[in-house]
OpenMM code with the backbone's topology and positions (N, CA, C; nanometers):
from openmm import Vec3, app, unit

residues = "UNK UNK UNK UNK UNK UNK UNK UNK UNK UNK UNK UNK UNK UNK UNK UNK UNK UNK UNK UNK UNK UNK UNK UNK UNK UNK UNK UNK UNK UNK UNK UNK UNK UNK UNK UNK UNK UNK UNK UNK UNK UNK UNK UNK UNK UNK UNK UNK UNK UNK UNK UNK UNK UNK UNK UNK UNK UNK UNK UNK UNK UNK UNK UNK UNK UNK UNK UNK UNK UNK UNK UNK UNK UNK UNK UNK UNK UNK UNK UNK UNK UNK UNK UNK UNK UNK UNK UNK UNK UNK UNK UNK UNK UNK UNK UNK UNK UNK UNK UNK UNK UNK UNK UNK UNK UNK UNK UNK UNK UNK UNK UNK UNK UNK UNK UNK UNK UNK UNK UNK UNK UNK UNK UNK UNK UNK UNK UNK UNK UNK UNK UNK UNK UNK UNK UNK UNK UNK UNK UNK UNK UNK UNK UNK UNK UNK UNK UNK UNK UNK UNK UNK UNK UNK UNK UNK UNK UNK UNK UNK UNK UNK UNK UNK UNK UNK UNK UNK UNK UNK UNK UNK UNK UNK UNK UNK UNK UNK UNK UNK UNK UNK UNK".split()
positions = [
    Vec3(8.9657, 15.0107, -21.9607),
    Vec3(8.8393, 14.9674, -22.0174),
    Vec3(8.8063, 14.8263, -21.9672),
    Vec3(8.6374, 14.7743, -21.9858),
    Vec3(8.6364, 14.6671, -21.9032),
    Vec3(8.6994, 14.5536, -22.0360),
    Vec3(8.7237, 14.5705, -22.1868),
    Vec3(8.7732, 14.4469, -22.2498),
    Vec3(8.9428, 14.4854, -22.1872),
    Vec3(9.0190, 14.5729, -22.1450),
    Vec3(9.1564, 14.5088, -22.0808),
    Vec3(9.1302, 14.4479, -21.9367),
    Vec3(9.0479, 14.5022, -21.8819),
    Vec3(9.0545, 14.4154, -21.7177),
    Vec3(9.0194, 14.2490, -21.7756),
    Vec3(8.9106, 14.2358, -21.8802),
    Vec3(8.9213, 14.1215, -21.8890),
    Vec3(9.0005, 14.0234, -21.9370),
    Vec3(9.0961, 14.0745, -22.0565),
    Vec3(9.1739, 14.0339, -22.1310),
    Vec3(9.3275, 13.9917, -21.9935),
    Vec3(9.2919, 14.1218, -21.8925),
    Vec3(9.4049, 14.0282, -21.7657),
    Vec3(9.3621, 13.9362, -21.7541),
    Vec3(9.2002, 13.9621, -21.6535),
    Vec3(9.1804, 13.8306, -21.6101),
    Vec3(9.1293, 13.7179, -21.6528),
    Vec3(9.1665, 13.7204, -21.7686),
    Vec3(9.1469, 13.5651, -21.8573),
    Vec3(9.3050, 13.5001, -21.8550),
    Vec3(9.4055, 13.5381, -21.7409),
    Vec3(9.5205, 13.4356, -21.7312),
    Vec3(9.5039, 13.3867, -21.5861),
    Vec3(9.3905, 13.4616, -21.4898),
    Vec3(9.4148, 13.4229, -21.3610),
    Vec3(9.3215, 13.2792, -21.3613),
    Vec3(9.3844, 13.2106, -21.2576),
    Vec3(9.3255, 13.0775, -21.2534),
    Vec3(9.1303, 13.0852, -21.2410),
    Vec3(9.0741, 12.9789, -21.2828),
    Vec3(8.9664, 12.9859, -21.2193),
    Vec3(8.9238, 12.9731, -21.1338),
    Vec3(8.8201, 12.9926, -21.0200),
    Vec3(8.8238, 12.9883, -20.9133),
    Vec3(8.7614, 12.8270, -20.8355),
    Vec3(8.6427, 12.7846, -20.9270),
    Vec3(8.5742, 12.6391, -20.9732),
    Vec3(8.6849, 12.5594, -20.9877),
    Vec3(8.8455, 12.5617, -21.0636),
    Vec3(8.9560, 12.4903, -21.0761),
    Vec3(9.0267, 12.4754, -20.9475),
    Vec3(9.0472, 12.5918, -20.8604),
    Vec3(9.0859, 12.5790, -20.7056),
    Vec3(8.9949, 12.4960, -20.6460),
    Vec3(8.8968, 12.5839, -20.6358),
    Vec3(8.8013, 12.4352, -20.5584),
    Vec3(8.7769, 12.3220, -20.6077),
    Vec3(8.7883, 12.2941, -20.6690),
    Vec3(8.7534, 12.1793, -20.7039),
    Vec3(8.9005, 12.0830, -20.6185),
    Vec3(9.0069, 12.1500, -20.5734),
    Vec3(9.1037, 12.0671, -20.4582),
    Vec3(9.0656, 12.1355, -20.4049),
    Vec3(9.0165, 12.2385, -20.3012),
    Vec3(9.0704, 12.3245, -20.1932),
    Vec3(8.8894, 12.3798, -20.1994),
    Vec3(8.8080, 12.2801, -20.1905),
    Vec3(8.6622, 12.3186, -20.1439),
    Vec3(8.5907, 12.4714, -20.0887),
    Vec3(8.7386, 12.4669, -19.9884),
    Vec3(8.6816, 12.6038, -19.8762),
    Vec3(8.7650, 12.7525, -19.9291),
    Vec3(8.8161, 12.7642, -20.0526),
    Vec3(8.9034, 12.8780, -20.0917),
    Vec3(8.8091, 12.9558, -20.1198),
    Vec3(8.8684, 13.0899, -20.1571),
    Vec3(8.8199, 13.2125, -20.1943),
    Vec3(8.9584, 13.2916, -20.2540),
    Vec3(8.9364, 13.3901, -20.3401),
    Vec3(8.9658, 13.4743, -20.3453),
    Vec3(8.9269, 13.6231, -20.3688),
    Vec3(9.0131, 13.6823, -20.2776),
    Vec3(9.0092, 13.8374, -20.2619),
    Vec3(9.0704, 13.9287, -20.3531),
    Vec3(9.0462, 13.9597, -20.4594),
    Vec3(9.0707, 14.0496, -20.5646),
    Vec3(8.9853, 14.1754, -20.5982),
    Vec3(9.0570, 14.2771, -20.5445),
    Vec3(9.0074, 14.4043, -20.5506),
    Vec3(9.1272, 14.5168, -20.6210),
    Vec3(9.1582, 14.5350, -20.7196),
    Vec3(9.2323, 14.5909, -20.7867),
    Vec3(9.1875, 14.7806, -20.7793),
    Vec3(9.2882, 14.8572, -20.7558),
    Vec3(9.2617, 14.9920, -20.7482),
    Vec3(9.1931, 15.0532, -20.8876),
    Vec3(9.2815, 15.0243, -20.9914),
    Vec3(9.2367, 15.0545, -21.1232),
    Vec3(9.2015, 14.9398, -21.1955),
    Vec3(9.1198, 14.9504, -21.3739),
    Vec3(9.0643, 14.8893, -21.3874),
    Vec3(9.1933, 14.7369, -21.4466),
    Vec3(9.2900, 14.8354, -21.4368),
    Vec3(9.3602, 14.6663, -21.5030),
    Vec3(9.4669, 14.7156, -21.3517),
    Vec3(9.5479, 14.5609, -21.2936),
    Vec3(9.6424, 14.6086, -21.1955),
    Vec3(9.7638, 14.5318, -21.2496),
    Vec3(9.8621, 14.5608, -21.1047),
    Vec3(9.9756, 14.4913, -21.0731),
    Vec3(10.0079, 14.3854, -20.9884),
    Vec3(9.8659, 14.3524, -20.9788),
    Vec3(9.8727, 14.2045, -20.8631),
    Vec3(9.8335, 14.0922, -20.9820),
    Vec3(9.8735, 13.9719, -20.9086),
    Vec3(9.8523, 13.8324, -20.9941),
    Vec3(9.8666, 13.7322, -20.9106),
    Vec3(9.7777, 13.6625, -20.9319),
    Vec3(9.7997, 13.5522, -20.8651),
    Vec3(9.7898, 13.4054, -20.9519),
    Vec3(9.8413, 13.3387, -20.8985),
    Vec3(9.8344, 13.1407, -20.9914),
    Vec3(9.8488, 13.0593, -20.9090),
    Vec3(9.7627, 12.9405, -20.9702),
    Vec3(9.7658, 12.8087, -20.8981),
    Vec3(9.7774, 12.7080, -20.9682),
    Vec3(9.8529, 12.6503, -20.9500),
    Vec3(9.9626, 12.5364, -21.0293),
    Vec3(9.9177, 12.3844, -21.0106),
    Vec3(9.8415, 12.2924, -21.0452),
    Vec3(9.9055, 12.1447, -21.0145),
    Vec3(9.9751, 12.1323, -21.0778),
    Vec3(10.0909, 12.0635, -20.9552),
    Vec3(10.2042, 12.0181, -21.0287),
    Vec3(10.1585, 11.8765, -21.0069),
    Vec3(10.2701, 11.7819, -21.1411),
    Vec3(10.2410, 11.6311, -21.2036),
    Vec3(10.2596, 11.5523, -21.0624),
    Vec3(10.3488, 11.5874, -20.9832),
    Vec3(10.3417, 11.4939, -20.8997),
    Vec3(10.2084, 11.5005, -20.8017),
    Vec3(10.1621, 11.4053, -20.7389),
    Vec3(10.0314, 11.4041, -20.6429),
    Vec3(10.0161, 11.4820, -20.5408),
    Vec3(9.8931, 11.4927, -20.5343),
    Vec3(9.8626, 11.6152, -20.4238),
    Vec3(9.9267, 11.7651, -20.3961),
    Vec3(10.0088, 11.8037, -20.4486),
    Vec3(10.1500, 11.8714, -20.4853),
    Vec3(10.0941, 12.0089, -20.5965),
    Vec3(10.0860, 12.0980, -20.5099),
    Vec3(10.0498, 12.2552, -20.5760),
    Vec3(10.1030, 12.3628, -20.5588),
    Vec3(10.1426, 12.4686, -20.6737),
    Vec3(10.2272, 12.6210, -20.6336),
    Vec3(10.0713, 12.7137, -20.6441),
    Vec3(10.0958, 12.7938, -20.5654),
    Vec3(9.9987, 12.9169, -20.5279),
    Vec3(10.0874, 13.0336, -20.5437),
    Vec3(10.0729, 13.1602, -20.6145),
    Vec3(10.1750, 13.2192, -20.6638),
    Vec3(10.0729, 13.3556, -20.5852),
    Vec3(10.1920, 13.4484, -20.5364),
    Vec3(10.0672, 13.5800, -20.5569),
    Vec3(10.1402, 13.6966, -20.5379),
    Vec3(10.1133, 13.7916, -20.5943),
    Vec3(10.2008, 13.8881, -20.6764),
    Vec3(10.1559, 14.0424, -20.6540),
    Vec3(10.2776, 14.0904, -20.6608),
    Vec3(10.2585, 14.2341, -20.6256),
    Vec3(10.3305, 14.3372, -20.6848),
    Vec3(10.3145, 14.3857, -20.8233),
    Vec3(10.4217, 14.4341, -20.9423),
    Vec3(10.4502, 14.5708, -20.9090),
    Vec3(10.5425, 14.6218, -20.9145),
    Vec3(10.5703, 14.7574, -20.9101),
    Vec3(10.4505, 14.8454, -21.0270),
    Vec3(10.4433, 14.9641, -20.9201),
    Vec3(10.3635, 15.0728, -21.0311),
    Vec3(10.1999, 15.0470, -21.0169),
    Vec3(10.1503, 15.1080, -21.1102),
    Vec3(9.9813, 15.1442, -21.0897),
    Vec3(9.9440, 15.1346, -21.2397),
    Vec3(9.8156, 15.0804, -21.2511),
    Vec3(9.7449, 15.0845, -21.3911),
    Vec3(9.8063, 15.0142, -21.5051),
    Vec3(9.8104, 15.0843, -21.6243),
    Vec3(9.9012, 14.9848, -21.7109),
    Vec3(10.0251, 14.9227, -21.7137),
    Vec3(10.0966, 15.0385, -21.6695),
    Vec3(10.2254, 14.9548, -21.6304),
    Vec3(10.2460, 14.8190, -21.5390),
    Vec3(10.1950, 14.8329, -21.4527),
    Vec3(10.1562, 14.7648, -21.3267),
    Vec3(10.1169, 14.6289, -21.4265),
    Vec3(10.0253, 14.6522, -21.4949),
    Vec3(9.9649, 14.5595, -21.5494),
    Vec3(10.0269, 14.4612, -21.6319),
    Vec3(10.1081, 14.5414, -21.7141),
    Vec3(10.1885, 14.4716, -21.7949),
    Vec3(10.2856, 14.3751, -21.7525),
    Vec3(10.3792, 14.4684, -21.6393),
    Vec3(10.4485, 14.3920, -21.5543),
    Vec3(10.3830, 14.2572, -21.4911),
    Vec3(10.2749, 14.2456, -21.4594),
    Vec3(10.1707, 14.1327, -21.4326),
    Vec3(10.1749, 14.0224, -21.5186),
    Vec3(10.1436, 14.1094, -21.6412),
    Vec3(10.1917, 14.0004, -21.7500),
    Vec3(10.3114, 13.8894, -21.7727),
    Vec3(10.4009, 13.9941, -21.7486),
    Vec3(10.5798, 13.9549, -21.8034),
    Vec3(10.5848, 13.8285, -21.7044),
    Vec3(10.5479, 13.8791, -21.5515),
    Vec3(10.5680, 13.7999, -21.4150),
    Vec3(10.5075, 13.6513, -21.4394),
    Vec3(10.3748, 13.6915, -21.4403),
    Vec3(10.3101, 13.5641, -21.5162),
    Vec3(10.3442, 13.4358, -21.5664),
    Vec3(10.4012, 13.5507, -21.7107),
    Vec3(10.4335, 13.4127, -21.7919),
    Vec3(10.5862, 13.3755, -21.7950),
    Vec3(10.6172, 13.4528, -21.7381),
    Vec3(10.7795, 13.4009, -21.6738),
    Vec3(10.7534, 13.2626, -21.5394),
    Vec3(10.7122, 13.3309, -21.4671),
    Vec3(10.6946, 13.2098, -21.3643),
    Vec3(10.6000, 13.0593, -21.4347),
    Vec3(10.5177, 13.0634, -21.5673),
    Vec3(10.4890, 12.9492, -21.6452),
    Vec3(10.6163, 12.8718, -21.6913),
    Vec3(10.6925, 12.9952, -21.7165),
    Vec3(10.8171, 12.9118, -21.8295),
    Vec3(10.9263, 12.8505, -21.6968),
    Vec3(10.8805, 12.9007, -21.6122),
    Vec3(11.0152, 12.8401, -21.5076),
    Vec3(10.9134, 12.7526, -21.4185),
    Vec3(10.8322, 12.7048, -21.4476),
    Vec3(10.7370, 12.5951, -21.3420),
    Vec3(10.7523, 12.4656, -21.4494),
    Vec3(10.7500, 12.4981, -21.5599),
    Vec3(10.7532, 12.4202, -21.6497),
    Vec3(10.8303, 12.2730, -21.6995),
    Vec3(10.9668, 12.3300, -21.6271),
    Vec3(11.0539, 12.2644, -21.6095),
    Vec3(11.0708, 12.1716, -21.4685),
    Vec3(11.0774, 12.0635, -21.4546),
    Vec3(11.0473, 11.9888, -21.3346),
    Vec3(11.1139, 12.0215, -21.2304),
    Vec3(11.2080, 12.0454, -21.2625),
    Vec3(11.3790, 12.0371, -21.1883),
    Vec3(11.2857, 12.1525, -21.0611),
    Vec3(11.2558, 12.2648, -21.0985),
    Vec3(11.1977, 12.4356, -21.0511),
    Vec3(11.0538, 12.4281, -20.9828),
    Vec3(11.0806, 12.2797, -20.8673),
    Vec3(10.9308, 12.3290, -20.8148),
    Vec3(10.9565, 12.3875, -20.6277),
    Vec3(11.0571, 12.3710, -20.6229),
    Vec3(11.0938, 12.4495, -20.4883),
    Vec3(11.0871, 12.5973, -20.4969),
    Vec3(10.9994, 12.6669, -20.4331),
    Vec3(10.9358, 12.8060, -20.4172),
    Vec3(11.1148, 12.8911, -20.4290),
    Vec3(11.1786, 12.8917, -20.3340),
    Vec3(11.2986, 12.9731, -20.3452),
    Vec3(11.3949, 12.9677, -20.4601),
    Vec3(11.3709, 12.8212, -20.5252),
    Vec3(11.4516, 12.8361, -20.6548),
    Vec3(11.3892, 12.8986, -20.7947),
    Vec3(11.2445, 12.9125, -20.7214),
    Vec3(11.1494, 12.9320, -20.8853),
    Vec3(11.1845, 13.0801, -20.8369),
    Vec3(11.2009, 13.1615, -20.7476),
    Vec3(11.1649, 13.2817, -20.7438),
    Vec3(11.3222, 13.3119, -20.7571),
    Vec3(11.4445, 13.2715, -20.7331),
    Vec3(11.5783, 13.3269, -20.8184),
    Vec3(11.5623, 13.2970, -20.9392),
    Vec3(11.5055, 13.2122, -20.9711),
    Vec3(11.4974, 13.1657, -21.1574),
    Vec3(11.4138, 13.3480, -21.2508),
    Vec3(11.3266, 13.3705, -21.1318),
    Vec3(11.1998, 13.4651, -21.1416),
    Vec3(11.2751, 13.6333, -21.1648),
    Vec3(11.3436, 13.6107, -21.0551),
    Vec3(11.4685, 13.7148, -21.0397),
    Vec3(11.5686, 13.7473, -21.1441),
    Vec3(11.6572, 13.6667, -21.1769),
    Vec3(11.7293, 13.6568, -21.2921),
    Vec3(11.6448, 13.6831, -21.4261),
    Vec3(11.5470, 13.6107, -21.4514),
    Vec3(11.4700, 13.6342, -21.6175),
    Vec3(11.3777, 13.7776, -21.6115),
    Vec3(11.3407, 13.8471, -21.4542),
    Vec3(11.2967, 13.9925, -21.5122),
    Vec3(11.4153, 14.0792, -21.5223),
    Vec3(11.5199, 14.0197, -21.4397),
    Vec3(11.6255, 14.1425, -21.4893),
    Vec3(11.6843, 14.1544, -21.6385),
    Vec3(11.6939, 13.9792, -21.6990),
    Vec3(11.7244, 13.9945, -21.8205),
    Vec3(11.6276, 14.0676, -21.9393),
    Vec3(11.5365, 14.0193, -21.8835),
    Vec3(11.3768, 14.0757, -21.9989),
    Vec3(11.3639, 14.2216, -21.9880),
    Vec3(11.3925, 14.2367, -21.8871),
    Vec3(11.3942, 14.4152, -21.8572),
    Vec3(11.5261, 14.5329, -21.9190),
    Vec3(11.6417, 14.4208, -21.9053),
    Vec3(11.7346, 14.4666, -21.9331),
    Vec3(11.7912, 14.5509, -21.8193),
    Vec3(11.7290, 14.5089, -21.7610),
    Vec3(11.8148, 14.6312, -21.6172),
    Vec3(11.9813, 14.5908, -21.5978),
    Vec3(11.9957, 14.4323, -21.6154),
    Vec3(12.1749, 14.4542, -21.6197),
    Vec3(12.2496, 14.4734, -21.8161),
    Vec3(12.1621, 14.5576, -21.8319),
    Vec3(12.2442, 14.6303, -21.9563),
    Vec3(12.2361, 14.7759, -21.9072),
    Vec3(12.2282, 14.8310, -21.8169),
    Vec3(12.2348, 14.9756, -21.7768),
    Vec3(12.0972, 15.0459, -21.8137),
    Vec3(11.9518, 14.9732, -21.8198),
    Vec3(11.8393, 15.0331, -21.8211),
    Vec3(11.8377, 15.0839, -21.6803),
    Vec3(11.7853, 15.1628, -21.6551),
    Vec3(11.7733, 15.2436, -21.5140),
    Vec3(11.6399, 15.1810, -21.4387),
    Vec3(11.5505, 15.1443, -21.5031),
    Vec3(11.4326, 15.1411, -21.4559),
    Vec3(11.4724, 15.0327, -21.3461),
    Vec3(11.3414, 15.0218, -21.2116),
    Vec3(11.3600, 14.9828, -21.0894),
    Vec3(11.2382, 14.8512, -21.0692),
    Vec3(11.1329, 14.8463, -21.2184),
    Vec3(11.0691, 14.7740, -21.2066),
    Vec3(11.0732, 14.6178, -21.1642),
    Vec3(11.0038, 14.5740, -21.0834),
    Vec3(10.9925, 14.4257, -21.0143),
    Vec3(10.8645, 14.4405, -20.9405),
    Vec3(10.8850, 14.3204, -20.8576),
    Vec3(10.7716, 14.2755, -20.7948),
    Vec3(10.7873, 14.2427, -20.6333),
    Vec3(10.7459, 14.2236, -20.5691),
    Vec3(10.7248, 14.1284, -20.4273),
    Vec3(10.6128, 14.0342, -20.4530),
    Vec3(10.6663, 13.9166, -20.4164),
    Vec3(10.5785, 13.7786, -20.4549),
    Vec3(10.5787, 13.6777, -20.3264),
    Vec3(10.5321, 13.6198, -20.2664),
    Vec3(10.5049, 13.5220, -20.2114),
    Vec3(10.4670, 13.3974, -20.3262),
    Vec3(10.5428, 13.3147, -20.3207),
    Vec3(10.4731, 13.1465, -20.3835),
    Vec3(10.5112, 13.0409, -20.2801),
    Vec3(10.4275, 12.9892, -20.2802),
    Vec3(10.4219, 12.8235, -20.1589),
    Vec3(10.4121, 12.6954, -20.2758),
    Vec3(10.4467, 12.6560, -20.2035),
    Vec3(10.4340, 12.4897, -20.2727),
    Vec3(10.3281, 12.4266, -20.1251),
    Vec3(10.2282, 12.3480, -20.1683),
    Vec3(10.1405, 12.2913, -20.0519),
    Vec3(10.1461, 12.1546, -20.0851),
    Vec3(10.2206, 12.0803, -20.0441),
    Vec3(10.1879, 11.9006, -20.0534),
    Vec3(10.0962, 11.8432, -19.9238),
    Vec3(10.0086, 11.8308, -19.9987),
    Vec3(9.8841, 11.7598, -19.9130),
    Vec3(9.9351, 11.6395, -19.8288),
    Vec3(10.0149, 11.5271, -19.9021),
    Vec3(10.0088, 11.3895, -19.8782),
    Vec3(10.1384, 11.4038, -19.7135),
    Vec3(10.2264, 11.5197, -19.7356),
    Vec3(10.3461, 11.5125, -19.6153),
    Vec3(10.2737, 11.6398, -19.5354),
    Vec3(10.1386, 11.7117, -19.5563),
    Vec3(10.0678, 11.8082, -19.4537),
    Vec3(10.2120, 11.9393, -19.4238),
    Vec3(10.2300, 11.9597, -19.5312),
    Vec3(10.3652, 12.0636, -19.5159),
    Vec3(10.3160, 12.1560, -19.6202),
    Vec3(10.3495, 12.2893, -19.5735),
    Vec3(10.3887, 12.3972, -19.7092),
    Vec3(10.5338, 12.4407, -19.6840),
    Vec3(10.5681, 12.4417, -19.8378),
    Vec3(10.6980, 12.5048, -19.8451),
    Vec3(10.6902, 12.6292, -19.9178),
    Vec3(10.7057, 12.7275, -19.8432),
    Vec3(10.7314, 12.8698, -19.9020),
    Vec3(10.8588, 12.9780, -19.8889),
    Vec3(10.8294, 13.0550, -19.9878),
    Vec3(10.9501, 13.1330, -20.0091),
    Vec3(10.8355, 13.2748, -20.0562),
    Vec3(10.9325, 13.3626, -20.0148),
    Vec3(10.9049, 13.5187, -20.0210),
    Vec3(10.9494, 13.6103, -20.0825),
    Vec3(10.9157, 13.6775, -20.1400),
    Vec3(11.0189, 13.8242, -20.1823),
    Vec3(10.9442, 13.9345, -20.1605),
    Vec3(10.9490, 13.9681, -20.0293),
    Vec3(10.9271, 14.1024, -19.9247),
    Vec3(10.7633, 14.1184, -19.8953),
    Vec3(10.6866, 13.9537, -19.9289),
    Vec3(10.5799, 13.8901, -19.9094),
    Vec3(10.5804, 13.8046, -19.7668),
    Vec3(10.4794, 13.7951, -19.6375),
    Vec3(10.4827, 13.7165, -19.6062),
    Vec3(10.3577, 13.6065, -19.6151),
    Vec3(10.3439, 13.4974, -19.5549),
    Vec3(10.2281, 13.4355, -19.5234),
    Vec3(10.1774, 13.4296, -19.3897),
    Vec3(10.0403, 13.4201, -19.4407),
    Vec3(9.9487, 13.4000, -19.2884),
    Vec3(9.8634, 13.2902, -19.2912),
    Vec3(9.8770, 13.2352, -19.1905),
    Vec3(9.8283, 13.1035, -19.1587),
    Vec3(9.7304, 13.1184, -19.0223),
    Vec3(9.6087, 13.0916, -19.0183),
    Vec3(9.5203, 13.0395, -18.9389),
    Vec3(9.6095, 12.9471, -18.8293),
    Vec3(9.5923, 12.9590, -18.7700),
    Vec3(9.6478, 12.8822, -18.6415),
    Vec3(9.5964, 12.8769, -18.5113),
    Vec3(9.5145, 12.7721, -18.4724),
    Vec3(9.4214, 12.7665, -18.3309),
    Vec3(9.3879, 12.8862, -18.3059),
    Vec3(9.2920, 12.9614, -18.4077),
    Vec3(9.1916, 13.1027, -18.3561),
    Vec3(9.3286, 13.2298, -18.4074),
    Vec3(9.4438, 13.2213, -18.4290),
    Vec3(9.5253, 13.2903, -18.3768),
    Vec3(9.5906, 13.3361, -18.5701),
    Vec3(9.6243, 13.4150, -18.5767),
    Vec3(9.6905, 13.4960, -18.6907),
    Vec3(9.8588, 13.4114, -18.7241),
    Vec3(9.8577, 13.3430, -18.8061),
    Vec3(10.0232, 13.3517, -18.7931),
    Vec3(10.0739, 13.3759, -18.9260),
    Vec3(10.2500, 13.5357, -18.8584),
    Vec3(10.2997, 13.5612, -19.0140),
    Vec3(10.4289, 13.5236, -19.0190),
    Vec3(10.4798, 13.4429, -19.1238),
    Vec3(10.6013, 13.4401, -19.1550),
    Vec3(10.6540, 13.5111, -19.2518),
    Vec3(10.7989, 13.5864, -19.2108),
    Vec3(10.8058, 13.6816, -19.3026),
    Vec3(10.9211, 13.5953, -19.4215),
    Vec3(10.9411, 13.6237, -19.5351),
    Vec3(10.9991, 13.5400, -19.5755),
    Vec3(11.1537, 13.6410, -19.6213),
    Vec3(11.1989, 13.6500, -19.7442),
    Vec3(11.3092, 13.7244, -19.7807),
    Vec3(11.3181, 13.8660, -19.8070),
    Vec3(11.4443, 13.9513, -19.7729),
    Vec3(11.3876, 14.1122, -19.7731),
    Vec3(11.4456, 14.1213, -19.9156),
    Vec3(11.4046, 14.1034, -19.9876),
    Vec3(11.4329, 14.0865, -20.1130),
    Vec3(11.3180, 14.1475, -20.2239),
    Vec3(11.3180, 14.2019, -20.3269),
    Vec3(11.2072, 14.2324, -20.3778),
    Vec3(11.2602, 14.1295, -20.5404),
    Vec3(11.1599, 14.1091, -20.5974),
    Vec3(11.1933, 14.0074, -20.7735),
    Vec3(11.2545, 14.1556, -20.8486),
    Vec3(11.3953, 14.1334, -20.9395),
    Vec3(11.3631, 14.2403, -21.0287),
    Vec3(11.4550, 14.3445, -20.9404),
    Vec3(11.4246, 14.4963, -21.0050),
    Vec3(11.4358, 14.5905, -21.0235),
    Vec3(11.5828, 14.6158, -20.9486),
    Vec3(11.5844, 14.6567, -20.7896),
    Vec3(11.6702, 14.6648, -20.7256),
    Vec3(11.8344, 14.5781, -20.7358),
    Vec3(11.9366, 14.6676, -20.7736),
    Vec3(12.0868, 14.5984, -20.7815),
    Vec3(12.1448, 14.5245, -20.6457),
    Vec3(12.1013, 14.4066, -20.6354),
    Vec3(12.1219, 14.3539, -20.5100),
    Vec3(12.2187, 14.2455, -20.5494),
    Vec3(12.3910, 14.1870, -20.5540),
    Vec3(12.4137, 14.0425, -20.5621),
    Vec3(12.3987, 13.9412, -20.4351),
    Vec3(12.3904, 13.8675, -20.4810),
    Vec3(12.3564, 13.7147, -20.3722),
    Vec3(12.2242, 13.7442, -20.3267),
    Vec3(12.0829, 13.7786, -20.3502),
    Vec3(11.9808, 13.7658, -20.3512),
    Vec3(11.9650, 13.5772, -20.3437),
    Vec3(11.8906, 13.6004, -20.1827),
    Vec3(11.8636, 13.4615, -20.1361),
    Vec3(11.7551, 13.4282, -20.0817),
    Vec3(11.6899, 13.3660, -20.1260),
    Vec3(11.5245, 13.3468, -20.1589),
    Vec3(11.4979, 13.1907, -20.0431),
    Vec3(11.5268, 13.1893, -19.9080),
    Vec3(11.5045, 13.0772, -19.8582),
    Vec3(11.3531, 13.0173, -19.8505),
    Vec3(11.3887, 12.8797, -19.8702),
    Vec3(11.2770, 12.8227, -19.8458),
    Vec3(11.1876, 12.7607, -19.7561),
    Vec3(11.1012, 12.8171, -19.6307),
    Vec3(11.0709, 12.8100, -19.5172),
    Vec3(10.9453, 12.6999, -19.5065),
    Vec3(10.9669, 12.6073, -19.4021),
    Vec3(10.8374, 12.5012, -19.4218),
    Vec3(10.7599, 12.5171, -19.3311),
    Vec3(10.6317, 12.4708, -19.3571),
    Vec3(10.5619, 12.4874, -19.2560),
    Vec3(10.4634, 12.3623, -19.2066),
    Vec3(10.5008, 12.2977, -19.1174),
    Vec3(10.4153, 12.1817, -19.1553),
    Vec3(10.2564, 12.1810, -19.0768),
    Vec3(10.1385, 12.1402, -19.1558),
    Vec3(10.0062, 12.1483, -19.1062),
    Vec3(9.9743, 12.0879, -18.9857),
    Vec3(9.9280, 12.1050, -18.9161),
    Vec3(9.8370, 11.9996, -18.8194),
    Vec3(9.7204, 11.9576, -18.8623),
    Vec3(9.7010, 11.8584, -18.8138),
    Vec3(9.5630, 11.7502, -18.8391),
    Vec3(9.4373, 11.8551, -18.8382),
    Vec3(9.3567, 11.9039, -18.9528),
    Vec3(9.2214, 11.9595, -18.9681),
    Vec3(9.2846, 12.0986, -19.0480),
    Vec3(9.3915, 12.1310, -19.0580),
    Vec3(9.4192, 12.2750, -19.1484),
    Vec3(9.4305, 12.2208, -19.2958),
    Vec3(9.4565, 12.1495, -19.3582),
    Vec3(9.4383, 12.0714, -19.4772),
    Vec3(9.3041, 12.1581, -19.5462),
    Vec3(9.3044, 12.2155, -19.6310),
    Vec3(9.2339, 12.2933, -19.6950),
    Vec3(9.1711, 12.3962, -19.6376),
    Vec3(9.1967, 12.4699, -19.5410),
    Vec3(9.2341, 12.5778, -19.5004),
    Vec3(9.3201, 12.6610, -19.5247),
    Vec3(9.4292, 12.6031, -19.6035),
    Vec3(9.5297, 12.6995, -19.5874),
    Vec3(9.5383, 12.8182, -19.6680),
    Vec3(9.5437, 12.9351, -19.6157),
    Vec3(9.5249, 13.0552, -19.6665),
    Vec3(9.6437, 13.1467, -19.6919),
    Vec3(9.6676, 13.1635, -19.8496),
    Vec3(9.7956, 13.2339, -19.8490),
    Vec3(9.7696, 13.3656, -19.9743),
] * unit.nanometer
topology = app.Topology()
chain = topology.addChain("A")
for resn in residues:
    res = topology.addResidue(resn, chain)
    for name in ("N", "CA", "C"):
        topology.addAtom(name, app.Element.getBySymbol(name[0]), res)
């Protein structure tokens, strides 16, 4: 119904709040059904110039999907929250660990639910992004040209994987991509 699509998207950022740093953004949100399993967030963090861009891809279709959207959500709030957790690869093992506990999948629930997420950290002031993946990559504009980095084959969640390792890959801007950057 359109009061649950809205009731999602009254957690996704606003779009007037992005721009208002990042002038030239957009987003592309086209969901199959009327509520989904994608999510996305955009974070200032306290320190300057210094932002997480989160974007999400939940296992499943429709409500489920949706819900899972939810859980992802406000899990990645409660682990941004904390200062220590602004490096993309540590927020997304933090991310890892709290859906398996919330899910219960290491108490012998069977279910396989998780996500694939891409989140970046973008510090304006050092012209660097730092990102990390889980079976997400990024694409970056680059002199006319497409560029993808793939990040970890890892998915958040579901799958019994130990030592799940979420590296954190940098990327540093050149002079004029500064609010361009598209992830």
């Amino acid at each position: 119904s359109n009061y649950a699509k809205s009731l999602q998207r009254s957690i996704f950022p606003n779009l007037d709040f992005i721009k208002s740093y990042f002038p030239d953004s957009f987003i592309y949100f086209r969901p199959k059904d009327v509520v989904s399993g994608d999510f996305y967030r955009f974070d200032k963090l306290p320190e300057q110039n210094k932002f997480l861009i989160t974007c999400a891809d939940c296992t499943g279709h429709g409500v489920p999907a949706a819900l899972m959207s939810m859980i992802g959500n406000i899990l990645i709030k409660d682990i941004i929250i904390n200062p220590k957790n602004n490096l993309p690869g540590e927020i997304l093992s933090e991310l890892d660990i709290a859906i398996v506990k919330t899910l219960r999948q290491n108490q012998g629930e069977k279910r396989d639910d998780g996500m694939d997420v891409v989140l970046c950290k973008i510090d304006l002031e050092a012209k660097r992004i730092i990102f990390s993946s889980a079976m997400r990559p990024i694409v970056l504009m680059r002199n006319g040209n497409l560029m993808w980095k793939q990040g970890s084959r890892f998915s958040i969640g579901g799958q019994k994987v130990s030592n799940k390792i979420f590296r954190n890959e940098i990327i540093d801007l050149q002079d004029g991509e500064i609010g361009r950057a598209h992830v």
